[in-house]
C-alpha angles and dihedrals in degrees: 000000000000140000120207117195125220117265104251128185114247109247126198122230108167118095097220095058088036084065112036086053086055092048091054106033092043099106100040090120096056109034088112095048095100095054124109109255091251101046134093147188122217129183105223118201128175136224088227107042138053090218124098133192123216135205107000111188117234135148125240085244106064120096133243087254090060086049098055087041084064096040088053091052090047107039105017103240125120127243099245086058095053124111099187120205114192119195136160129243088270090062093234112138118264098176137325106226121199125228092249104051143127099286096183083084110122110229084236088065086064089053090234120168140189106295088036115140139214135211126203121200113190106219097174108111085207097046114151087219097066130124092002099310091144099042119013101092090181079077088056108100097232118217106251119188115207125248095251096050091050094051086052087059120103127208092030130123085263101052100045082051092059094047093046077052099060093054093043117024087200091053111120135167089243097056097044072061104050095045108050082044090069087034086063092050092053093054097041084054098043093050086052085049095250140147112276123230132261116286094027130106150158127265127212087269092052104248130132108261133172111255110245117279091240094048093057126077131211101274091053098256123129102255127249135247086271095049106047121027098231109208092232121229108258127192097282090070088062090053110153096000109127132170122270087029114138105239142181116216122200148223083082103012090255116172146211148106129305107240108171124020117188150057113348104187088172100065114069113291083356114218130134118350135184116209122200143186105220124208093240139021101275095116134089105229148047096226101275123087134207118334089022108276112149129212099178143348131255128133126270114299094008099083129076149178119226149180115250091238088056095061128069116197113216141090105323104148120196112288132212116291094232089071114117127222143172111233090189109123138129094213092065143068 
């Protein structure tokens, strides 16, 4: 046995809602308001069609005629073929008019107002509008091209695959994908001056850049000393910096003033380091490294240690505070 519960109208409780229904529905009463006394707006649907069109605009004064004119433009169908249907908003009945009728009739004689709606029934047998002709696009025949003719086209997805394949056998549609995708991610970190992710670094110029294929493990991380022989920076890569020089560091264009040139063991691979004292605080050292040897002094977060290709020597006085800059590099400490 069966219970069946009571219709009850739905009732809104939340305020939200409460409000947001008052705010669109607050000048119901007076929508029509602005209309000249003798015009009108009508909703039109179709027996045939989805499709519904809302407030047409006619005067009082114009004639069924007129009304079937603007259904046919709208719908397709001819006037001889239209069995009208006239009800109010309130959807009560008003009149049922056939295809072939006195057409001379005004739409004030009807008593139709602004919100009326009309109906429109499509009695031709051969009408272009059946079964979903004016609207079902799964009945358009749609325009295939065969696999051969699209292999022989140049400048298409296809054939800008092939030629990334031939550069890089490993090379598939999937991983470009993949991999701008990530690219996009970096940069959006790096623009909110965040960490970047792994795999990602700087280069010398200060843009985001993948870290080599050989210098990244399975797992995505940047290999370490026993995973990837590092050619370390000799002293050629130092070349021309000398201590008390006014610099400029990237990534970040970052200044300040060299302070230590020479072999840092302590840093990664070690080799040659340059260590600067940077106008602001834009480093990540004091001037001493692990184990608490120190190679110069500067406070807390203004000194750094850089790769030699990192640092240009010349005439870079201190800027204003207020610069911003980006301190993420794996070629500093």
């Amino acid at each position: 046995m069966t219970t069946t519960l009571p219709n009850k109208k739905h009732v809104i409780n939340n305020k939200d809602l409460l409000a947001l229904q008052s705010y669109i529905t607050a000048k119901d009463s007076i929508q029509y308001d602005h209309l000249a006394q003798d015009t009108i707006l009508l909703d039109f649907s179709h027996s045939n069609l989805k499709q519904k069109h809302i407030e047409i605009r006619f005067d009082k004064h114009a004639t069924l005629e007129d009304l079937r004119q603007r259904i046919h433009r709208q719908t397709g169908t001819p006037p001889a073929f239209q069995n009208l249907t006239l009800k109010t908003a309130f959807n009560s009945l008003i009149a049922e008019i056939p295809a072939h009728t006195d057409n001379n009739r005004m739409l004030g004689y009807f008593n139709l107002e602004s919100g009326c709606s009309v109906h429109c029934t499509d009695v031709d047998p051969h009408s272009g509008s059946r079964n979903g002709q004016y609207e079902n696009v799964a009945l358009v025949e749609k325009y295939r091209m065969s696999e051969e003719e699209y292999d022989k086209r140049s400048g298409t997805l296809r054939d800008w695959g092939k030629k990334q394949k031939a550069k890089d056998e490993k090379f598939t549609l999937a991983r470009h994908a993949r991999e701008h995708r990530e690219m996009m991610d970096a940069k959006r970190q790096h623009k909110l001056g965040l960490e970047l992710p792994k795999g990602f670094e700087y280069d010398c110029t200060g843009e985001v850049c993948r870290v080599k294929l050989d210098e990244v493990n399975n797992e995505g991380n940047p290999k370490k000393d026993e995973e990837v022989k590092e050619e370390v920076p000799g002293l050629e890569s130092v070349e021309g910096v000398n201590v008390g020089a006014r610099c400029e560091v990237q990534p970040g264009g970052r200044r300040g003033k060299v302070a230590f040139v020479g072999d840092v063991s302590e840093i990664g691979s070690g080799g040659c380091w340059v260590g600067v004292m940077f106008d602001e605080p834009v480093g990540k050292a004091d001037g001493s490294v692990k184990g608490g040897k120190r190679y110069f002094e500067a406070q807390p977060g203004f000194g750094g240690f850089v790769r030699g290709k990192n640092v240009t020597v010349g005439d870079f006085p201190e800027r204003d505070i207020m610069d911003e800059f980006d301190s993420d590099s794996e070629d500093e400490l």
